[in-house]
N, C-alpha and C positions, 0 to 999 in steps of 0.2 A: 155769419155763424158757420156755414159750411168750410170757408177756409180757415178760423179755429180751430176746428175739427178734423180736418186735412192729414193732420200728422199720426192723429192715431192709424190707419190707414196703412201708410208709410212703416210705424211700428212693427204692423202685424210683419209684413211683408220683410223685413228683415230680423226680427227675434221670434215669428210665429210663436206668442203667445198663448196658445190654443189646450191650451193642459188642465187638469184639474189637479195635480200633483203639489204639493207641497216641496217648496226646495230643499228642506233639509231630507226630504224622503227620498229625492232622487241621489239628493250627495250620497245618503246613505247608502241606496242598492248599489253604486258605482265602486264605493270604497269597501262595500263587504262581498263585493267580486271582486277585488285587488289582493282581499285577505286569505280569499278561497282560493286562488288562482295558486297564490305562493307555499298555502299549507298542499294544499292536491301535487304542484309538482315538486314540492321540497319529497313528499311522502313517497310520492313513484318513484324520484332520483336516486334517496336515500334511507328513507326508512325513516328514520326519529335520527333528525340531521344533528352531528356533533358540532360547538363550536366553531372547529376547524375547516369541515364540509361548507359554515356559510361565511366564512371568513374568507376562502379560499373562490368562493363563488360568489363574492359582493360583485363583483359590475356582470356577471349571467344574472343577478338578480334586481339591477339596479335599471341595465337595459328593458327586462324583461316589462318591469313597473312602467317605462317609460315608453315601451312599444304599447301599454296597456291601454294609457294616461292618451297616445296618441291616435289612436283605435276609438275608444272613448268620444274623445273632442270632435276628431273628421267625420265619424259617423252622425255624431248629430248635425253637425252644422252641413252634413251634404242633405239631409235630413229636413232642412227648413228649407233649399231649393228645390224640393222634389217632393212636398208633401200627396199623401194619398195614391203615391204609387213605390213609395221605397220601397224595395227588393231585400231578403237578406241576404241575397247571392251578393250584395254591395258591403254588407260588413264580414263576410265571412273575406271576400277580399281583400279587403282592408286591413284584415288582422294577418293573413297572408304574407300580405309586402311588409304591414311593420314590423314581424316579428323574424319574418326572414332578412330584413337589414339590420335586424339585430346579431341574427345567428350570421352574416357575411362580415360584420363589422366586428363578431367575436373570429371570426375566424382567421381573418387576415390581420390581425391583432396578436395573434398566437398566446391567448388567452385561454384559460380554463374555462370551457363549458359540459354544459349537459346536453347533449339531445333528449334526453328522455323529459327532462325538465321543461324545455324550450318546446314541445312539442304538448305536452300536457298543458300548458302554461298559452299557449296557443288556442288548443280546443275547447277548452274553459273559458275563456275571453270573447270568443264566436259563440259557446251555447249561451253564455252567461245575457251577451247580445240579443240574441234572439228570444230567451226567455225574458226578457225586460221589455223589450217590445211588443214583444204579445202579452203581454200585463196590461202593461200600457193601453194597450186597443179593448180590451176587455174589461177593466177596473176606471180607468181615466178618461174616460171620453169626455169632453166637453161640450156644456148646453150653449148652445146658439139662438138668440130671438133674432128672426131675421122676419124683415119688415116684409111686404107683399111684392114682389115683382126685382128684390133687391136682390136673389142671389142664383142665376139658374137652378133647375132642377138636378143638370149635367154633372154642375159643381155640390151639388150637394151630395151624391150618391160617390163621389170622389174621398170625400173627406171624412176621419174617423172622428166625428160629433154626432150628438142627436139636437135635433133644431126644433125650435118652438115657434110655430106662425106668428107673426104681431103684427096683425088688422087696426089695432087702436095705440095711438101713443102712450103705453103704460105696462110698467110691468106690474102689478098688483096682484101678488099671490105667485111669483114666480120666480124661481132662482135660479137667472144664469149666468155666463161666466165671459157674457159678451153679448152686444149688438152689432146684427150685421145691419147698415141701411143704407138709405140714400144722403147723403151728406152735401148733396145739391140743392136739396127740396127748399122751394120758397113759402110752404106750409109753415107758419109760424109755431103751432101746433110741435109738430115733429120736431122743428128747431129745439123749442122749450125741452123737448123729452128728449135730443141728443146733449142739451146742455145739461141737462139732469143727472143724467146717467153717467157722466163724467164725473159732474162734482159727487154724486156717492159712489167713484173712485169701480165702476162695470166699462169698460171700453168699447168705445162705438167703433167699428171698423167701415170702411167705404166698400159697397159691396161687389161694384167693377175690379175693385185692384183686389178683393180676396178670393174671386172667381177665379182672376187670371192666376193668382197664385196658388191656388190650388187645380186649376186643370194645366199649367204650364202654355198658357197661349194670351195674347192678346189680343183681344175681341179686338175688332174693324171696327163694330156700331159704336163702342168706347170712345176709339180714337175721333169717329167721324162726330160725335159729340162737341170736340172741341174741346179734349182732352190731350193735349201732346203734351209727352213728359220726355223729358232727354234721355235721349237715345245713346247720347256719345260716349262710351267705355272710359273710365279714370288710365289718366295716361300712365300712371305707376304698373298698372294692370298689364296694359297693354306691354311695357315695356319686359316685366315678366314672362308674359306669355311667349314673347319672340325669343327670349331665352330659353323656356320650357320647348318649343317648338325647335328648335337647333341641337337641343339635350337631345329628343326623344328621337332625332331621325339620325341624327349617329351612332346613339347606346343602342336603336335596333337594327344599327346597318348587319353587325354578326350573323340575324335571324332572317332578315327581310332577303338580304344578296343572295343566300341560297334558292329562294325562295322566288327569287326572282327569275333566277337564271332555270328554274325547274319550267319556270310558265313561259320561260320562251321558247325551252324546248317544244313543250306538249303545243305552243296556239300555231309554232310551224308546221309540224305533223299533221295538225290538226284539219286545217285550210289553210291556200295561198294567201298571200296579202302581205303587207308589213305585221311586226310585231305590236309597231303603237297607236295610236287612235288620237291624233294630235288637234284640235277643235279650238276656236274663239270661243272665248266666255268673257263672261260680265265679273269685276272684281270690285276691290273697295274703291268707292269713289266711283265709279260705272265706269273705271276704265277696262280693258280689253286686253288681255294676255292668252298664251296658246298653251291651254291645260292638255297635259297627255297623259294617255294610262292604256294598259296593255290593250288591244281589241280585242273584242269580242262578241264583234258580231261579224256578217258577211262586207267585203270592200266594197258592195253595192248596197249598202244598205240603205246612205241616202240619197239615193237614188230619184224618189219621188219627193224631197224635201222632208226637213227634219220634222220629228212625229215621237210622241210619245214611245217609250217601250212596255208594251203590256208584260202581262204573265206569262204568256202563253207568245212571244213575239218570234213567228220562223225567221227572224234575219240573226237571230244569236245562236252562234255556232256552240257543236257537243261543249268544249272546253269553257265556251262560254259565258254557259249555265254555272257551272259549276265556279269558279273565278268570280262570278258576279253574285253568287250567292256568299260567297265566304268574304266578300270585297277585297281580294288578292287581285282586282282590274286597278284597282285604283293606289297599289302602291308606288308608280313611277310619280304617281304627285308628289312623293317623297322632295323629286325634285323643284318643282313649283315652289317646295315648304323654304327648301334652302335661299332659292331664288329671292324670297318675301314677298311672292304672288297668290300665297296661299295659308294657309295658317293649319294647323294639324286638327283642330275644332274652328267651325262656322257654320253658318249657312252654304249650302252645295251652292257651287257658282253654274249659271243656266246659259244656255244658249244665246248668242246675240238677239236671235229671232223670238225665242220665247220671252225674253225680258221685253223687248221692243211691244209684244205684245200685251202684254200682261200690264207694264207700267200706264198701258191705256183704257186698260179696262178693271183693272185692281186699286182702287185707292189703296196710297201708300206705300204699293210696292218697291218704291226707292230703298226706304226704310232699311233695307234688308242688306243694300251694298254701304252702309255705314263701318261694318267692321268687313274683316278677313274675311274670304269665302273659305272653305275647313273642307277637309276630307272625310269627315266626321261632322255630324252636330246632332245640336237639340231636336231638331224637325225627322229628321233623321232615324235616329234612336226612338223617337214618340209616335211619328206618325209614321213612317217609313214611303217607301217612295209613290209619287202622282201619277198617273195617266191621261186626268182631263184639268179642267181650269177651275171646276169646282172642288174638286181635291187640293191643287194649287192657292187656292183661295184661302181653306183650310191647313197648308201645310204653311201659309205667311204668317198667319198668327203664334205658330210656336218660332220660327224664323224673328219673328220680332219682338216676340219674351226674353230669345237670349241676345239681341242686340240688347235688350235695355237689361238685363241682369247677369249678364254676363259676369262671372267671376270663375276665381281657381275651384271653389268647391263645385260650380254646375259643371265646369270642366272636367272635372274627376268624377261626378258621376254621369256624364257621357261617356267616357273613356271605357270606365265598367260594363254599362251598356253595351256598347259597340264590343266588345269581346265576347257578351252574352249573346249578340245578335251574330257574330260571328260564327258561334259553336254551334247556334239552335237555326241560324239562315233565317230567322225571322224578319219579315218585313223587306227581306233584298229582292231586286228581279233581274 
């Protein structure tokens, strides 16, 4: 019975199902901010636009729909990777870049546009955004019966539903919009009432993969059940990404070389030493390459053998601090990325000596050198950086969320992240 059942599970975890929404109601608020969007910036451009005004402005109006339409689609869908913690700093993003590849593609086009249009037509798209979502969380929440013991308390305070206990197999007198359970149980009892619940058409979810999906980690106790599911990234993916990763350290060589040569300046001034900080790390496969990124600590600093960096750590120099908080230490991986010993999102690659360790007292810690190790990632952006083994232990579970879900849309919303964690230094040391 339980692997029947298996795939609703699987469902949630790729279409998050979780709504109380009626589809044509969402088509609707989507299409009557497509409507508003165009009458607001027709009205600001123009006034009461004449034939010829939207004749003459069909593709500023046809981009604009279709920057709307792609604003729209990537917000949700970054949306079901990152449930119970999406940001709206992610769609106001989002409408950002798509609406400004619109205004760069009307521009080098030498086509008629508006600014005034394309800016109005922008911020309507982002409030429109954000008031929908907060709708959403307030009007739609969806009822969860979760069984006893089936969903953490952790994950529960994560996710916008309200949950109903279910101590006995039955829902009698209760309407909800899902079960969370255990889809392992050899209680025949419980079997009979996940079979039930199916065929009157309420979906049973598994309530290890809807934890991990809504706090963004993979439990240890899951795996060490005797739960392994594949880890290994779709090679279509993979082959994207190394394209996307070749895009991105070119298109920002313009930004990053100044930027670079500014921190060589200041970490000379600063302290003697070399400029780079050149180290063995662990990569995909466990093999071993020499990651380097600017220094920034003292040339003695491993001195007494390698050791965590605290908060408060006297071997990181004035410049340091500052370069390690903004992650400007870590732009010569740039080169690593070109190399293909590194990838521009992963898992942070670790020290020979702390892998060596760890792979001995951490079940599954392998796990992690399956994909790219990333200059950026999931663990990264969620948990932000360890100091002991227990933090470590804790930071492998989101490390191995995105080995197994790794896709372009969690990539984009790390990326956002990491620019958020950029500006506000959160989580760096």
């Amino acid at each position: 019975m339980s692997n029947s059942l298996a795939g609703s599970g699987k469902r949630f975890l790729s279409s998050a199902p979780m709504t109380r929404r009626p589809a044509w109601l969402s088509l609707s608020w989507w299409l009557a901010g497509a409507v508003l969007m165009l009458v607001l910036g027709s009205g600001v451009a123009w006034g009461m636009p004449s034939q010829d005004d939207l004749w003459r402005a069909q593709l500023l109006i046809g981009g604009c729909l279709g920057a709307y339409g792609v604003t729209v689609m990537a917000t949700r869908r970054m949306e079901r990777v990152d449930i119970g913690t999406f940001h709206p700093f992610v769609g106001v993003v989002t409408t950002v870049v798509a609406f400004g590849g619109v205004a760069v593609t009307l521009l080098f086009a030498r086509t008629y546009y508006s600014r005034s249009f394309l800016l109005t037509a922008a911020v309507v798209t982002a409030v429109w955004l954000v008031i929908g979502r907060a709708l959403k969380h307030r009007y739609f929440k969806p009822v969860l019966a979760v069984e006893s013991g089936a969903l953490p308390v952790s994950a529960q305070a994560v996710a916008d539903a309200r949950y109903v206990r279910l101590d006995e197999p039955s829902l009698s007198g209760v309407r909800v919009d899902g079960v969370v359970g255990h889809l392992d149980t050899d209680d025949p009892r419980w079997q009979r009432f996940h079979a039930d619940c199916q065929v009157r058409g309420v979906p049973v979810h598994n309530g290890p993969q809807v934890s991990e999906q809504l706090t963004g980690r993979v439990s240890l106790e899951y795996l060490q059940s005797g739960h392994l599911a594949s880890f290994k990234p779709h090679p279509i993916y993979m082959a994207v990404k190394r394209a996307m990763d070749l895009l991105i350290v070119l298109a920002s060589s313009p930004f990053t070389l100044p930027v670079v040569c500014l921190t060589a300046v200041a970490i000379k001034f600063d302290s003697p030493g070399p400029l780079f900080f050149i180290q063995s790390r662990i990569g995909q496969g466990g093999e071993r390459f020499p990651m380097v990124k600017f220094r920034s600590m003292r040339v003695d600093a491993d001195r007494a053998g390698p050791r965590f960096a605290g908060a408060a750590d006297d071997r990181i120099t004035r410049v340091g601090h500052f370069i390690r908080r903004t992650r400007i230490d870590e732009l010569p991986q740039f080169w690593n990325v070109l190399k293909g010993e590194m990838s521009v999102i992963g898992p942070r690659p670790e020290q020979v000596a702390f892998v060596e360790s760890f792979e001995a007292s951490i079940p599954f810690y392998a796990y992690r050198h399956l994909v790219k190790p990333g200059i950026t990632g999931w663990a990264q952006v969620t948990h932000g950086y360890v100091d002991s083994e227990d933090e470590t232990r804790d930071k492998l579970e989101y490390d191995l969320y995105y080995a197994k879900h790794c896709s372009i849309w969690l990539d984009l919303v790390i990326v956002i992240r990491t620019f958020r964690t950029i500006i506000t230094g959160d989580g760096a040391r």
